[in-house]
VEXMAR-955879 format. One record per residue: residue in three letters; y, z, x of N, C-alpha, C in turn; residue number from 1. Coordinates in nm, 4 decimals. Layout:
N
+-----+----------+----------+----------+----------+----------+----------+----------+----------+----------+-----+
! res !     n_yy !     n_zz !     n_xx !    ca_yy !    ca_zz !    ca_xx !     c_yy !     c_zz !     c_xx !   n !
+-----+----------+----------+----------+----------+----------+----------+----------+----------+----------+-----+
! ala !        Y !        Z !        X !        Y !        Z !        X !        Y !        Z !        X ! NUM !
...
+-----+----------+----------+----------+----------+----------+----------+----------+----------+----------+-----+
end
This chain:
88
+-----+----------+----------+----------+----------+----------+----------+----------+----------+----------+-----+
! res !     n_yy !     n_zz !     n_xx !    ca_yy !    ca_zz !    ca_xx !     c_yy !     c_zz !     c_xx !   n !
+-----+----------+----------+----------+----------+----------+----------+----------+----------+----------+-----+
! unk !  20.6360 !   4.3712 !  -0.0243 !  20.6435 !   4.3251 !   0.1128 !  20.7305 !   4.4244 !   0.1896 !   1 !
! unk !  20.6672 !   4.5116 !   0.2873 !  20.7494 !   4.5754 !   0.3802 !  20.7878 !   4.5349 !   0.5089 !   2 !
! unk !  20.9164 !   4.6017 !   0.5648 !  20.9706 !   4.5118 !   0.6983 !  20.9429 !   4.6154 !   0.7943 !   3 !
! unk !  20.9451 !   4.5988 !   0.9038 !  20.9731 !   4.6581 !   1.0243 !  21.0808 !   4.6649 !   1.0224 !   4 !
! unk !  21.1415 !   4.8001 !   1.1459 !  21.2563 !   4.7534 !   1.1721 !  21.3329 !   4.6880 !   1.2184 !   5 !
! unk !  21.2672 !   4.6041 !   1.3182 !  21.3347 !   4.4826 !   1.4256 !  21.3145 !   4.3699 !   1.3075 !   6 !
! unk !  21.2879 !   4.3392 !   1.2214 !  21.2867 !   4.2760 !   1.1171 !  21.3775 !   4.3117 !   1.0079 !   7 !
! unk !  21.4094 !   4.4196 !   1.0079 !  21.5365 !   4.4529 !   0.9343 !  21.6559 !   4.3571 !   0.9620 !   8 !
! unk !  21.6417 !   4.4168 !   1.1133 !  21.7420 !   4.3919 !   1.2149 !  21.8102 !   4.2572 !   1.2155 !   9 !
! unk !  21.6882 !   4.1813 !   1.2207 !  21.6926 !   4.0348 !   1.1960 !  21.7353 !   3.9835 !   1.0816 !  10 !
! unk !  21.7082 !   4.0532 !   0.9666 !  21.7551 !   3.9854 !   0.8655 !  21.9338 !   4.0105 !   0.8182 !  11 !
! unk !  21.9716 !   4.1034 !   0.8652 !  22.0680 !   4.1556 !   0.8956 !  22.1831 !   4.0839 !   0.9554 !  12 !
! unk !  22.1245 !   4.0511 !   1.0496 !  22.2149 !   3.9734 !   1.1543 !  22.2193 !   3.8293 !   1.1174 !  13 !
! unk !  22.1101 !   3.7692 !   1.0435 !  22.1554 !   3.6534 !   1.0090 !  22.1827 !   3.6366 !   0.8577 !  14 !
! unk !  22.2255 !   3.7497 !   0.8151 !  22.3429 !   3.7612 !   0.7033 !  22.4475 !   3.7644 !   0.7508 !  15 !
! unk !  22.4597 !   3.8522 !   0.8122 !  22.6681 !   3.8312 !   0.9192 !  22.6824 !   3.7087 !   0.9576 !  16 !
! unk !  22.5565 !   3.6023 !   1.0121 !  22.5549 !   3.4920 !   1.0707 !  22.6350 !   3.4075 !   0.9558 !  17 !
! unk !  22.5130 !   3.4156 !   0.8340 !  22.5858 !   3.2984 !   0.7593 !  22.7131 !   3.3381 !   0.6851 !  18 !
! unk !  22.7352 !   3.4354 !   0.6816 !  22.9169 !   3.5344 !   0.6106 !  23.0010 !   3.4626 !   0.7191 !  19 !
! unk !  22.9861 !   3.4605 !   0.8334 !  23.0299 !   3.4036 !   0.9010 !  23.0811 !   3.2428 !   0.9453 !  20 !
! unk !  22.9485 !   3.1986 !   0.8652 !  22.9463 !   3.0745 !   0.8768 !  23.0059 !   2.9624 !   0.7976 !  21 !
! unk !  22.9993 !   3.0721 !   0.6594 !  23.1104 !   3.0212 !   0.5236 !  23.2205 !   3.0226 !   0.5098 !  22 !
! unk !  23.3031 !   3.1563 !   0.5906 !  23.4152 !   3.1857 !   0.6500 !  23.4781 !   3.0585 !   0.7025 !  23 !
! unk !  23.3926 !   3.0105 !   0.8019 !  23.4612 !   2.9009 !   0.9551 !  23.4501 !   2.7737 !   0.8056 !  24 !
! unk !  23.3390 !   2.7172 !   0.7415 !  23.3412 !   2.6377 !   0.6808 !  23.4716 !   2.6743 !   0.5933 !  25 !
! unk !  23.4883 !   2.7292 !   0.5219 !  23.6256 !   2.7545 !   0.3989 !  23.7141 !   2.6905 !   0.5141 !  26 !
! unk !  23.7566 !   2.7606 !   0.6173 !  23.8657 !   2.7327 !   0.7126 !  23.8636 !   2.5613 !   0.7082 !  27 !
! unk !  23.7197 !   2.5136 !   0.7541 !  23.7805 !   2.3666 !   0.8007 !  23.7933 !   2.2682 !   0.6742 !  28 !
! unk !  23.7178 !   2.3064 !   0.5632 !  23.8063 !   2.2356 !   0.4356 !  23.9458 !   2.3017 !   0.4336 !  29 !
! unk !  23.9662 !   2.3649 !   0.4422 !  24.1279 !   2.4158 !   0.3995 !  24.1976 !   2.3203 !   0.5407 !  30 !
! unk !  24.1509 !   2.3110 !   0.6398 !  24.2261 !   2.2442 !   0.7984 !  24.2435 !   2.0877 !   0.7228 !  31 !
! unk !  24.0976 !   2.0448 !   0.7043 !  24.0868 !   1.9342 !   0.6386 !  24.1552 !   1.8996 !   0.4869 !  32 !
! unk !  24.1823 !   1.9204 !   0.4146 !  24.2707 !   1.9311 !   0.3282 !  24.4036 !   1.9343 !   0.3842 !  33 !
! unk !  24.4614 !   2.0408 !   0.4038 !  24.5746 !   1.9783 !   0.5055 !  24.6062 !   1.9095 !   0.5836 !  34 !
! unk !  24.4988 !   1.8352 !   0.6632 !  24.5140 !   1.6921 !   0.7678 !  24.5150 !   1.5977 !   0.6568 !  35 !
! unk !  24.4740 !   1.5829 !   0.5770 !  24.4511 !   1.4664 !   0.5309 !  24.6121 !   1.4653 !   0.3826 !  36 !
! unk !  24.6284 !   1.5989 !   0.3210 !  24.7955 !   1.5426 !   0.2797 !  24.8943 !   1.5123 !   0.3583 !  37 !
! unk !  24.8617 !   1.6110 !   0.5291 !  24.9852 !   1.5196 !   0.5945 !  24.9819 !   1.3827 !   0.6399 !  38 !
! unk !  24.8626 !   1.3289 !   0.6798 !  24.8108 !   1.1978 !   0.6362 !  24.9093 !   1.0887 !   0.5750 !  39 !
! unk !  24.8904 !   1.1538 !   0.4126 !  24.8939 !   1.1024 !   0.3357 !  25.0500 !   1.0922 !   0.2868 !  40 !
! unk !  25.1413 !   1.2609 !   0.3807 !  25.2345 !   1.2517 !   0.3407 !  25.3345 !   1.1722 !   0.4314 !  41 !
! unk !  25.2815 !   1.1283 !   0.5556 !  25.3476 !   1.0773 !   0.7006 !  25.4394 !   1.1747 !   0.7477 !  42 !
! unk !  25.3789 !   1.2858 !   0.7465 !  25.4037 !   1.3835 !   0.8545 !  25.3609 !   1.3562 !   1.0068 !  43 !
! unk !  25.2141 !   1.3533 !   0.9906 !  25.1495 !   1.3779 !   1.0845 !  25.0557 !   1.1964 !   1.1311 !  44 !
! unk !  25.0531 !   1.1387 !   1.2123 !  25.0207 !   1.0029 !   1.2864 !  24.9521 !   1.0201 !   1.3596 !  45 !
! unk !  24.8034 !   1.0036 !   1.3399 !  24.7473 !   1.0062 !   1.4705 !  24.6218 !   0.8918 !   1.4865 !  46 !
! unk !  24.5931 !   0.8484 !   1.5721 !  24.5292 !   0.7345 !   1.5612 !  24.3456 !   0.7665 !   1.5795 !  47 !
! unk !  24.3462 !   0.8606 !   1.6087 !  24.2063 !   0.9223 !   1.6172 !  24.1736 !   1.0296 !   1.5305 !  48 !
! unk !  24.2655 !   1.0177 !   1.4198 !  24.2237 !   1.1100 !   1.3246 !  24.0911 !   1.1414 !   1.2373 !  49 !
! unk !  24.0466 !   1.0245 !   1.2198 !  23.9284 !   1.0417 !   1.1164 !  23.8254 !   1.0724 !   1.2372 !  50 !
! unk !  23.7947 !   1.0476 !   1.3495 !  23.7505 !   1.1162 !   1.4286 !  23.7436 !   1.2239 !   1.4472 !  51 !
! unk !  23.8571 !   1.3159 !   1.4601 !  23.9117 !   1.4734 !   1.4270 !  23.8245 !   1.4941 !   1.3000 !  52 !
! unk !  23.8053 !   1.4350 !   1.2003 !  23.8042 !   1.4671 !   1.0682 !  23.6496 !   1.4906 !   1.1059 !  53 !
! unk !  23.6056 !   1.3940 !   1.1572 !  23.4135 !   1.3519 !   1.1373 !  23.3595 !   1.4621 !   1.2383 !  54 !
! unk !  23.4471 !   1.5046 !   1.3572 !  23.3764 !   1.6339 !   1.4582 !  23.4068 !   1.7567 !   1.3511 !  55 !
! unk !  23.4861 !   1.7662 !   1.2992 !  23.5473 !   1.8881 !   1.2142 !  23.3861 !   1.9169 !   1.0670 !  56 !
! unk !  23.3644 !   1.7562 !   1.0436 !  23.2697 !   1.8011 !   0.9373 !  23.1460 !   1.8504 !   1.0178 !  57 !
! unk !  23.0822 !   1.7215 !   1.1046 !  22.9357 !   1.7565 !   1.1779 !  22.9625 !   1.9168 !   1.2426 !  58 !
! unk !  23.0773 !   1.9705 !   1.2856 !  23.1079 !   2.1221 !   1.3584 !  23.1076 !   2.2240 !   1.2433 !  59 !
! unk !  23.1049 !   2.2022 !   1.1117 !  23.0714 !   2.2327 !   0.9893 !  22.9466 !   2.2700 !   0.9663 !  60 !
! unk !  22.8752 !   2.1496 !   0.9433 !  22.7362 !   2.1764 !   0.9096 !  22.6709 !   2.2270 !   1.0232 !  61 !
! unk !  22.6946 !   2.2102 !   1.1658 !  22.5686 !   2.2568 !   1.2799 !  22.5921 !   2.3890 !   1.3168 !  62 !
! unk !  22.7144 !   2.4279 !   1.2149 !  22.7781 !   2.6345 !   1.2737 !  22.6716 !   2.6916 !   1.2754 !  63 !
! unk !  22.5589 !   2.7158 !   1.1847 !  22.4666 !   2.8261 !   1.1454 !  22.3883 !   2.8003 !   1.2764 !  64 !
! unk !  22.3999 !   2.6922 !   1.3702 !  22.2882 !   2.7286 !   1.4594 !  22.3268 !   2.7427 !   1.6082 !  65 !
! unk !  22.5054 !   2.7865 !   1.5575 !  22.6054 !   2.8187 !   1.7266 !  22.5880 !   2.9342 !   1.6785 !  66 !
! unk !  22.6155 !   2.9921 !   1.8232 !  22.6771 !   3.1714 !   1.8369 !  22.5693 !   3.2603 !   1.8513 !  67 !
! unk !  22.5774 !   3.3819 !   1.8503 !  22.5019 !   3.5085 !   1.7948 !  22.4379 !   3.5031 !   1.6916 !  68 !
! unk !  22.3067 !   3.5714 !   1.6771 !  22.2258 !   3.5551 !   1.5229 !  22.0955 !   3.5183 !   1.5593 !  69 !
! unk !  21.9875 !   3.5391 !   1.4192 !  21.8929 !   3.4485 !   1.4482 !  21.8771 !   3.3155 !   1.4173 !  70 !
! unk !  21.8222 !   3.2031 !   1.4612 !  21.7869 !   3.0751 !   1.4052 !  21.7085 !   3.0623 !   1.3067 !  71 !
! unk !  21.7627 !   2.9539 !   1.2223 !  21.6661 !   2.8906 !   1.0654 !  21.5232 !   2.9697 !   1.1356 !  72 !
! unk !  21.4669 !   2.8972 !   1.1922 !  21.3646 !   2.8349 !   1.2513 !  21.2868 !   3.0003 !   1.2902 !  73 !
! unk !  21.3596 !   3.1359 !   1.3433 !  21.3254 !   3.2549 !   1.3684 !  21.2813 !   3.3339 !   1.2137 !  74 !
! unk !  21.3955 !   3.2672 !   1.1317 !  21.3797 !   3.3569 !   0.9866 !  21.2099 !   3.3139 !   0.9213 !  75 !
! unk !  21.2378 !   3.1740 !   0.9275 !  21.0848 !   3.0809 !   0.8939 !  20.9742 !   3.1392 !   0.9455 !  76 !
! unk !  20.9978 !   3.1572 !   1.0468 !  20.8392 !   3.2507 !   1.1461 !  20.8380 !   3.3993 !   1.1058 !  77 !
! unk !  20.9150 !   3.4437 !   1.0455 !  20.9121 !   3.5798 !   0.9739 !  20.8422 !   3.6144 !   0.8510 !  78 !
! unk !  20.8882 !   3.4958 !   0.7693 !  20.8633 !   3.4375 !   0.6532 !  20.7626 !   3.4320 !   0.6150 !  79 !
! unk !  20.6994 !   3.3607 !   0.7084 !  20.5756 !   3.2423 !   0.6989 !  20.4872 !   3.3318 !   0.7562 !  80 !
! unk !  20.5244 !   3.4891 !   0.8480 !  20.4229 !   3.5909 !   0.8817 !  20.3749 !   3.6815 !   0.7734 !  81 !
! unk !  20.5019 !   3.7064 !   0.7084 !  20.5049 !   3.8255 !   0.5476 !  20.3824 !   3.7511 !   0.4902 !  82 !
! unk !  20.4414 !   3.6133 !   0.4413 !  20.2984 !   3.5617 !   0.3302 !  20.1758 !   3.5345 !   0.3905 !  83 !
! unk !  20.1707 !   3.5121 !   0.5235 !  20.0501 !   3.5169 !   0.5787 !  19.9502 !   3.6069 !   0.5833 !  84 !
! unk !  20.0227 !   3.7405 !   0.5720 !  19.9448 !   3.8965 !   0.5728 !  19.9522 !   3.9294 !   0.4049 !  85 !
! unk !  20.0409 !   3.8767 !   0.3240 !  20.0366 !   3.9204 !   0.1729 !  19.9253 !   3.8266 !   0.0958 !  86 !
! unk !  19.8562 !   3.7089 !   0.1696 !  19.7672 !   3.5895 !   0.1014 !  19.6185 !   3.6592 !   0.1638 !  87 !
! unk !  19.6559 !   3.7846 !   0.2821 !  19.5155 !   3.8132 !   0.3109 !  19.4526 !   3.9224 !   0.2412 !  88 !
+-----+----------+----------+----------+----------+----------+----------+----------+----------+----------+-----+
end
């Protein structure tokens, strides 16, 4: 299977995307992990915390489709073009 280069390009960029995206995730378990021993240690009181906690996870999982990059959904139509021309 050969690429173009704007297809290079693409695949490229949504490798930095998701390097990126594992990065911010590590961060908010490590944030989260620490909210939750000071929690636990009564450092820290807050009454809307698990709230904090629940935007922190859903802002987790929906990263790959903020910012710069291509979308799931762009790589799929790439994808789904390669095997379309390799099944003919």
């Amino acid at each position: 299977m050969e690429f173009t280069q704007a297809e290079l390009t693409l695949i490229a960029a949504a490798k930095q995307k998701v390097q990126m995206a594992q990065r911010v995730r590590v961060g908010v378990i490590m944030l989260l992990i620490f909210g939750t021993l000071t929690l636990l240690a009564g450092f820290w009181s807050h009454p809307y915390a698990i709230y904090i906690a629940f935007a922190l996870v859903v802002f987790a999982v929906a990263l790959p489709q903020f910012g710069q990059g291509p979308k799931y959904e762009e790589l799929l139509a790439l994808l789904q073009q390669k095997a379309a021309q390799q099944n003919d």
